[in-house]
TORMAR-722691 format. One line per 5 residues: their letters; for each residue x negated, y, z negated of C-alpha. Coordinates in Angstrom, 2 decimals, m for minus. Each point is the difference from the previous one (the first is absolute). Example, Ala and Ser with C-alpha at 12.3 -4.5 7.8 and 13.67 -1.06 7.14 Angstrom:
BEGIN
AS	m12.30,m4.50,m7.80  m1.37,3.44,0.66
END
This chain:
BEGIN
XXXXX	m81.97,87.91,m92.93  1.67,m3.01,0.10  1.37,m1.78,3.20  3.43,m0.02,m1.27  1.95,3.05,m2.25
XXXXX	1.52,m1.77,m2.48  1.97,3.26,m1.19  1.48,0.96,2.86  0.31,m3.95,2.45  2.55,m2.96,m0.68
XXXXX	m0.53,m3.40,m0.39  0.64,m2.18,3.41  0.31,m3.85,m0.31  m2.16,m2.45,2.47  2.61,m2.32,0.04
XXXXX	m0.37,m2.56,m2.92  0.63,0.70,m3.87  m3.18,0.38,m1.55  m1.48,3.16,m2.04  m2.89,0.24,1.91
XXXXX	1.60,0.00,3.49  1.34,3.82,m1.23  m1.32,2.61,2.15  0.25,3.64,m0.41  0.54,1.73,3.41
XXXXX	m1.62,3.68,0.26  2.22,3.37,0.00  m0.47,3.70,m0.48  m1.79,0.95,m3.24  2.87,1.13,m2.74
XXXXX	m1.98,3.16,m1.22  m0.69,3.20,2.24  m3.79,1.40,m0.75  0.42,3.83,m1.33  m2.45,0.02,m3.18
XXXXX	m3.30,m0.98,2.32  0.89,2.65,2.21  0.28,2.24,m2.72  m3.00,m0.67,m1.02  m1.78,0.59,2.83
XXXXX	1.46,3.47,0.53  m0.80,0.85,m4.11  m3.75,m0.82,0.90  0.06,2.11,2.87  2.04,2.93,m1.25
XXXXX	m2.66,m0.63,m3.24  m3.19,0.48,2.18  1.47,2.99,2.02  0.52,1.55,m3.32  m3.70,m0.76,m1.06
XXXXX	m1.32,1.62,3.61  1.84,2.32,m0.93  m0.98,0.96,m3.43  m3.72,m1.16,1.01  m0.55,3.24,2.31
XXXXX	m2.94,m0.74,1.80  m0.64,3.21,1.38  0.51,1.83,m2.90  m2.37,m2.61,m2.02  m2.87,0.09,2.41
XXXXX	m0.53,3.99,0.67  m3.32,0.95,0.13  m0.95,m3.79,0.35  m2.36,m1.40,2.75  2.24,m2.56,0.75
XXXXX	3.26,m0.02,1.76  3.67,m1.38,m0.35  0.79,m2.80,2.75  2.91,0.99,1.59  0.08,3.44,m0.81
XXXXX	2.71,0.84,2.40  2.42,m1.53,m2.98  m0.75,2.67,m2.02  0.20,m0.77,m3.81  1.11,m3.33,1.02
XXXXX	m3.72,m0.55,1.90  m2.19,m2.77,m1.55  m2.94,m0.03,m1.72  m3.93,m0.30,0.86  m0.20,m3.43,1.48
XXXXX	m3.34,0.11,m2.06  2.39,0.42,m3.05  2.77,m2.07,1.27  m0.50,m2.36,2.96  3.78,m0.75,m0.51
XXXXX	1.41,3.17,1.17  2.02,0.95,m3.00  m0.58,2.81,m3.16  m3.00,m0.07,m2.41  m0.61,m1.88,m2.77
XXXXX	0.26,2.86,m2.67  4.40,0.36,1.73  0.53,m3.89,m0.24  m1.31,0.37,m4.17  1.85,2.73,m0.19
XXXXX	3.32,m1.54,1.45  0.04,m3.12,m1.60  m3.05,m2.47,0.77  m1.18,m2.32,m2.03  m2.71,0.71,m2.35
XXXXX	m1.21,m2.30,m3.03  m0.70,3.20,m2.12  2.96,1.90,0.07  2.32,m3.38,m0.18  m1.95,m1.43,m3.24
XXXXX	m1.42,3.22,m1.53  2.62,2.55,1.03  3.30,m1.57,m0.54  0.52,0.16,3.97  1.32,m3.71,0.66
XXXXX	2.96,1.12,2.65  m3.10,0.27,2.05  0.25,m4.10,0.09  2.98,1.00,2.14  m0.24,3.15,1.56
XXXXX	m3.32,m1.09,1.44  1.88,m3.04,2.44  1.97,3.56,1.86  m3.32,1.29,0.97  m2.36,m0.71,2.84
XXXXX	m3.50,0.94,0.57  0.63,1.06,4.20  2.35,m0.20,2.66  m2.03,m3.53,1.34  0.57,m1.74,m3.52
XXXXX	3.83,1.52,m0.09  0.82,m1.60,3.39  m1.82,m3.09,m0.53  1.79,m0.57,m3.44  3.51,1.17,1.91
XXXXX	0.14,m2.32,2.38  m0.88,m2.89,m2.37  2.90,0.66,m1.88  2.41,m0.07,2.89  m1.18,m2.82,1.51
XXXXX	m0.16,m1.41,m3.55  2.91,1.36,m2.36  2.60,0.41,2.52  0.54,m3.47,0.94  m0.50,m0.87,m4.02
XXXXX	2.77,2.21,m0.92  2.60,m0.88,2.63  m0.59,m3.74,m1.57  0.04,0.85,m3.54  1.12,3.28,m0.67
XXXXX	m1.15,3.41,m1.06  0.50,m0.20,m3.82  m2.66,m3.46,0.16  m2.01,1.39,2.48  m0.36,3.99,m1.64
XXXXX	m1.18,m2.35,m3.46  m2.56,m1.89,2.47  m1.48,3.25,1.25  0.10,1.74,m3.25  m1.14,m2.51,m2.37
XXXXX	m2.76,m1.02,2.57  m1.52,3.49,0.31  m0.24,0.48,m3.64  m1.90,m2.81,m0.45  m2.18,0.51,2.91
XXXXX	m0.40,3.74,m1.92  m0.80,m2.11,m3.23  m2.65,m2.33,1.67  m1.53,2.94,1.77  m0.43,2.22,m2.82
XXXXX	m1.41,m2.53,m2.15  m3.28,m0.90,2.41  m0.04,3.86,1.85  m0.45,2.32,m2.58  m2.82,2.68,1.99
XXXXX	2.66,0.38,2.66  3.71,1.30,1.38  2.57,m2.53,1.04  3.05,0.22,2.24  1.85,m1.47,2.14
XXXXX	2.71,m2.82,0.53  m1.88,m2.94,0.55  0.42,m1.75,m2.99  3.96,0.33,0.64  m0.53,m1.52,3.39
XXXXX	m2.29,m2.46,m1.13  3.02,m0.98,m2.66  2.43,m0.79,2.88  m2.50,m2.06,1.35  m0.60,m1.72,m2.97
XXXXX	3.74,m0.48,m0.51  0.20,m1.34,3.88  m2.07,m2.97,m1.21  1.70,m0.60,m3.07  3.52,0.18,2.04
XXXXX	m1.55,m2.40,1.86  m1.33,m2.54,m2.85  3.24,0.06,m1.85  2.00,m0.23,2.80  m2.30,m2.91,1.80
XXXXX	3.01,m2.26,0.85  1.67,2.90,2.32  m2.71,0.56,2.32  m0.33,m2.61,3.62  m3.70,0.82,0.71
XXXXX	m1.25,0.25,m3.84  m3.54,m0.34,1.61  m0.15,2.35,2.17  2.02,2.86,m2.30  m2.12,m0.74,m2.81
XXXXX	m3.58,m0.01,2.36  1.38,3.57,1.84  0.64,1.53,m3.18  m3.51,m1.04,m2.42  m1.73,0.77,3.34
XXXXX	1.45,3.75,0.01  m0.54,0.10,m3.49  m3.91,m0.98,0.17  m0.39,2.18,2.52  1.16,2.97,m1.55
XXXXX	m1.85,m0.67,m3.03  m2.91,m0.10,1.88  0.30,2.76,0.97  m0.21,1.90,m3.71  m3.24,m1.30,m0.32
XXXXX	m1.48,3.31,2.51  m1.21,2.59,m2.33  2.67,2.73,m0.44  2.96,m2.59,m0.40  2.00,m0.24,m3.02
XXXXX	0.25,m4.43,0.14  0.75,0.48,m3.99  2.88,0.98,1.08  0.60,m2.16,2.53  m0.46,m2.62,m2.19
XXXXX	2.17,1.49,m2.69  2.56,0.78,1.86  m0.13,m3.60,1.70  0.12,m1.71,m3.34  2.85,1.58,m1.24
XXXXX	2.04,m0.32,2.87  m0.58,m3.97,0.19  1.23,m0.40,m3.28  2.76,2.51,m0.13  1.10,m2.02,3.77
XXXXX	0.33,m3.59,m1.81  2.14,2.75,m2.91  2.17,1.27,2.59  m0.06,m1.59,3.20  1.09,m3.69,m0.72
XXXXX	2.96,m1.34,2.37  2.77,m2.05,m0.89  0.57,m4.09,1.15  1.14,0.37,3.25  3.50,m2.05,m1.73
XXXXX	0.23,2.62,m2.57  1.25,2.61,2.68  2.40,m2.17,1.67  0.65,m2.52,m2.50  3.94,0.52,0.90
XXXXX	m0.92,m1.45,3.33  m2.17,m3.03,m0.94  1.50,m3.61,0.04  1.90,m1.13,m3.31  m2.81,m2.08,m0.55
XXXXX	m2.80,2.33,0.32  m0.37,2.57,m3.07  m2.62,2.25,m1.28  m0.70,1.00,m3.69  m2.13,2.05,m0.19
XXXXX	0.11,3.65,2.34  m4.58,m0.71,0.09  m2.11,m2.58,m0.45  m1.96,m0.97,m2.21  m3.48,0.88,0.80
XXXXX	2.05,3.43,0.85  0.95,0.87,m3.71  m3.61,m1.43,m1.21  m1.78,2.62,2.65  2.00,2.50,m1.41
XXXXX	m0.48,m0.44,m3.63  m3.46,0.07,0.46  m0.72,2.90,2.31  2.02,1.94,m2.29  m1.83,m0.91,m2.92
XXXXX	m3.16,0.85,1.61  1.45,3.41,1.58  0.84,1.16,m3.15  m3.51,m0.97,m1.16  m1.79,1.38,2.46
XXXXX	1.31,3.23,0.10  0.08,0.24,m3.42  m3.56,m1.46,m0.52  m1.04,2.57,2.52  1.41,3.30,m1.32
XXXXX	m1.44,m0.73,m3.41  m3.44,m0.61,1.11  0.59,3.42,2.41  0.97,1.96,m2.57  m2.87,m1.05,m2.53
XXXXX	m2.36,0.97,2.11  m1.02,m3.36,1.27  m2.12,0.16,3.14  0.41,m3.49,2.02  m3.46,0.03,1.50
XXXXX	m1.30,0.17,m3.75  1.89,m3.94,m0.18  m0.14,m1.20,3.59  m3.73,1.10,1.15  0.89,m1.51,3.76
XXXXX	3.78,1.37,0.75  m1.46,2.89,1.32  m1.00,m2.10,3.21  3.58,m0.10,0.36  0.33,3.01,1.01
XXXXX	m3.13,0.75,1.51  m2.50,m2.07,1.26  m3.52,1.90,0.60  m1.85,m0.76,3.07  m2.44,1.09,2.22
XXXXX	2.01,2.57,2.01  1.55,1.75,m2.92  m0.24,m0.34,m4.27  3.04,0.39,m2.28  m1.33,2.69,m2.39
XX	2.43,2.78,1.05  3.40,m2.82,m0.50
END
């Protein structure tokens, strides 16, 4: 985030008449945060309603193996040995919406590219996505809004479901990441296009790649969807140089600038080129994408290596089961 908030601070004067010596002093963000929060509660409401239609008990009868947590009822988890996650079974996440290369490209099923980002595999990989989006979205959206924000999140975790579906065709998919990795994607952008507002441009640019790596990292463990990490990270970089530009800081209060100071133009230039182009390529690459997906294409078939993306095999575990 940037050390000063150009929408909602004024410009202070050092004392002398030139541009540069403009300021912008900090004050309360302009918008109040309601979509993020609503979006948390939908995903939790969402995976009640999946323990709830999952039925544990009623699904293992007769079965060796017991529910975890079986005090909850119909709401009790899964077999850890099925689902280390604590959350439903595969066969209820299919059946609810989770995204699955044969029924998107050979049964005519592609609102699973969406339904799929609602859904989480347990109540670990619900809380752990949560969290990321209020630590991440909330402070997004009280800078820039819901309506720019809710197109971040969206757009991101269709292409995340794009990307993923194209190299993960033997297995289910769900779960937000690739929206969350889109608002982090559009953090760095914010902060590329909007280089001249930040005071410690170092050290906002090294936190944020650094969180980004790491997380990244992370998808390479087996059983982590980095596809749509990636995906979703993509698209949200580009749609954030679309989208999350700022003005001059004169454009905002060019009323109160000297008579001899103007400004022309509401964003610079490298602002409007950065936009043009990460349009052109959003359009592309979504486009690009959805063609090859719903041809049939499989993306290991042209990139023999991405798959190390996602998983890297090693001597403690292999990658054949992700």
């Amino acid at each position: 985030m940037p050390g000063e908030d150009l929408e909602g601070g004024r410009l202070k004067n050092r004392g002398n008449n030139s541009y540069s010596s403009y300021v912008i002093e900090d004050r309360e963000a302009r918008w109040t945060s309601w979509l993020i929060p609503m979006f948390v509660v939908a995903n939790v409401a969402m995976f009640i309603v999946v323990m709830y239609i999952n039925n544990c008990p009623q699904k293992n009868l007769g079965f060796q193996q017991k529910c975890v947590a079986r005090f909850l009822g119909r709401f009790s988890f899964q077999p850890l040995s099925e689902n280390p996650l604590f959350g439903p079974s595969s066969s209820t996440l299919e059946k609810l919406g989770a995204l699955e290369w044969n029924k998107v490209v050979h049964k005519h099923q592609a609102w699973r590219l969406i339904t799929s980002i609602w859904l989480h595999a347990g109540i670990i990989h619900l809380l752990a996505n949560m969290l990321s989006l209020v630590f991440i979205g909330i402070r997004l959206e009280q800078q820039f809004g819901f309506v720019r924000i809710g197109i971040i999140y969206f757009l991101s975790g269709f292409g995340g479901s794009i990307l993923s579906s194209l190299f993960i065709q033997k297995n289910i998919s769900v779960g937000a990441s690739g929206a969350l990795f889109g608002l982090l994607g559009a953090m760095l952008s914010e902060l590329i296009t909007n280089w001249t507002l930040y005071t410690n441009k170092a050290a906002a640019l090294s936190t944020l790649l650094v969180i980004v790596i790491i997380n990244l990292a992370v998808g390479i463990l087996p059983h982590v969807n980095n596809f749509a990490h990636i995906g979703g990270f993509l698209a949200g970089f580009l749609i954030g140089f679309v989208l999350l530009p700022r003005p001059q800081y004169g454009w905002i209060e060019r009323q109160n600038l000297p008579a001899d100071v103007r400004v022309k133009s509401k964003y610079k230039g490298y602002q409007y080129v950065l936009w043009l182009v990460s349009l052109i390529l959003l359009i592309a690459g979504l486009t690009v994408g959805l063609v090859m997906l719903f041809r049939g294409v499989n993306g290991n078939d042209r990139c023999h290596w991405c798959h190390y993306l996602s998983c890297v095999p090693t001597s403690k575990w292999n990658c054949d089961g992700t």
